[in-house]
C-alpha positions, 0 to 999 in steps of 0.5 A: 343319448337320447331321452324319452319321457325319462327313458334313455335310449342310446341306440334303438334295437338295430343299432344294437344288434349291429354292435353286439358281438353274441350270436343271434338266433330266431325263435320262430318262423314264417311270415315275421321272421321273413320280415326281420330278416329283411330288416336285419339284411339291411343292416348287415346283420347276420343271424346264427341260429333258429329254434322253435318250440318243441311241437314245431321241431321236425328236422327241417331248415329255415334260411339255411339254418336247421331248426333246433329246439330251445334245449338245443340252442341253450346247450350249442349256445349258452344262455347268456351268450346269445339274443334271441329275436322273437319273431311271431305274435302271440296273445296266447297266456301259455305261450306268453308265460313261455317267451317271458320264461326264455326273456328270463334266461336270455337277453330277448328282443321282439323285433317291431316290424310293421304288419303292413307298410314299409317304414319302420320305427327305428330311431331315425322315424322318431327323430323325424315324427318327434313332435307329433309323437309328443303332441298325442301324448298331450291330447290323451284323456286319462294317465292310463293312456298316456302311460301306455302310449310311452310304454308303446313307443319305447318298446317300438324303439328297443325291442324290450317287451317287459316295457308292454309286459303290464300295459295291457287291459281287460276290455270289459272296462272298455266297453263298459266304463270307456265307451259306455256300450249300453247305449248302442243302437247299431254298430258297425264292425269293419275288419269284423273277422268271423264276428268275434268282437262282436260276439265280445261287446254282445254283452255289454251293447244290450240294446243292440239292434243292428250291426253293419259288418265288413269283411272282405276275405271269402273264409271268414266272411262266410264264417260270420255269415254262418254265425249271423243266421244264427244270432237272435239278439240283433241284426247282423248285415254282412258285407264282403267288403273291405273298408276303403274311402270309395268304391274299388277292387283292392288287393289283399296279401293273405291266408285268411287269417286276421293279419291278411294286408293290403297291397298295391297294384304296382307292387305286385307280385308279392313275396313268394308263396303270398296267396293275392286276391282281389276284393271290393271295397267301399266307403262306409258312408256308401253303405250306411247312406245316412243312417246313424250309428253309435259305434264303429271298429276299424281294424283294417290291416293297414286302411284306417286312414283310408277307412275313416276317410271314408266314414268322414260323413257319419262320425261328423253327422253322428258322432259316434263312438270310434275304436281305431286300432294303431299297429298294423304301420308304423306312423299309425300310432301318432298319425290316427289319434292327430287325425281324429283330434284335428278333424273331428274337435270334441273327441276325448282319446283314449289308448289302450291294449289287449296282451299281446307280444309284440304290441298288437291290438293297441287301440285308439278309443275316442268318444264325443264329450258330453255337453 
């Protein structure tokens, strides 16, 4: 039995789900049933059923299983008979107020799949990534973050969403209370979608001047570009650029979503149906050639390192303030915070997260202490 932070885990989900003797069945499909499913391959763990909400019914297969509804799979099945493994995201209130509905009646499992890399956080890689797991525990500012990162880190390992089910939080006291946004001049928002985050901190950034954004997908760097002719308040520069740590064509596996993720050459071609394109991709510091900024965003799916690498020259000139997401690989909740905490002394580190199932949007937050 192994303890964590007084959680007591004999087996992580995999193990579990090797020794159960209900059936198992999948809610949902595409892109992260695929990725579960290769998972569960591995470990020989075969799965006996599918179901998607009602709307998405219509009759067809999936992995040769056809796809049933809820009602169905409680009628064939039985609830207490059968784990479910949720295998989509969402941050949706009503599908959330759905998944935690059928967690009610069923034992349920959101799978931690990484959103880009390979390794997964299984009780293996905590074995081995022990000490610097604990080690961002004990650097973190405040017991909300600590808190979090537990719940986090537990969840990674078993599966088990009522861990993350009240971790989340309202970000206007982000903006507000942690990073103090009010006193942003010029920004940068790299991985800025079609401008939604930017849109979110407009309010609280009030003497917002300028904003340096990267997105390297055709659809929605067009979407922000539209969006920026349109906003008076400040300056929006729009880059169709990925965040990288030199000038280079990368490749991208995607459909101009927000979870598009970055791919090697050698790993070409990618799985079947993926849509690859080519993109460039800059250092931020190329790009800002010395100017200051306040703030920078990086959800880059999967290339914060390579990202921060590649601001290395501003957040030590400038000190700004950083919001770094954690999720997209597996090693990036302990590998980023001990990056920043390493490299740049004079951090406070913060974590928090938005709602969501699995546990997405989970950010590290770090501002320069003050003198």
């Amino acid at each position: 039995k192994i303890c964590i932070w007084g959680y007591n885990l004999c087996m992580d989900l995999w193990q579990t789900l090797k020794e159960t003797k209900k059936p198992i069945v999948l809610y949902g499909m595409g892109n992260g049933a695929d990725k579960i499913i290769s998972v569960l391959n591995r470990y020989d763990i075969k799965i006996s059923g599918v179901f998607a909400s009602d709307g998405f019914v219509r009759g067809h297969s999936f992995y040769g299983k056809r796809v049933l509804s809820y009602s169905e799979i409680k009628e064939k099945y039985g609830v207490e008979n059968i784990i479910v493994l949720l295998s989509f995201a969402s941050s949706l209130p009503d599908v959330l107020e759905y998944i935690y509905k059928i967690a009610s009646e069923c034992e349920l499992y959101a799978p931690d799949v990484p959103v880009s890399g390979t390794n997964l956080f299984d009780l293996d890689f905590y074995q081995k990534n022990k000490e610097k797991i604990e080690k961002v525990e004990s650097v973190l500012s405040d017991e909300k973050s600590k808190e979090v990162y537990k719940s986090v880190i537990e969840y990674k390992l078993s599966g088990d969403i009522s861990l993350i089910q009240n971790t989340h939080s309202d970000f206007s006291e982000v903006y507000r209370d942690i990073l103090k946004a009010e006193n942003f001049d010029t920004i940068a928002d790299l991985g800025a979608y079609n401008g939604d985050t930017l849109r979110e901190i407009k309010p609280y950034a009030t003497r917002l001047s300028c904003a340096f954004a990267f997105e390297p997908d055709r659809r929605n760097h067009k979407k922000l570009c539209e969006w920026a002719e349109t906003e008076k308040a400040f300056c929006v520069k729009a880059f169709k650029l990925a965040a990288w740590n030199k000038s280079e064509t990368l490749f991208f596996d995607g459909s101009g979503n927000r979870n598009s993720t970055l791919v090697s050459e050698d790993s070409l071609p990618v799985t079947k149906g993926a849509k690859v394109t080519e993109t460039e991709a800059a250092a931020l510091d190329e790009i800002l050639c010395g100017k200051r900024v306040d703030y920078i965003k990086y959800d880059v799916e999967g290339a914060e390192k390579e990202a921060l690498e590649g601001s290395k020259n501003t957040i030590e000139n400038h000190r700004p303030a950083l919001l770094i997401s954690l999720y997209h690989r597996s090693e990036d909740i302990f590998e980023l915070p001990l990056l920043i905490h390493e490299k740049y002394p004079g951090y406070k580190l913060y974590i928090r997260r938005r709602r969501y199932v699995p546990a997405w949007d989970t950010v590290l937050i770090a501002v320069k202490e003050e003198a």
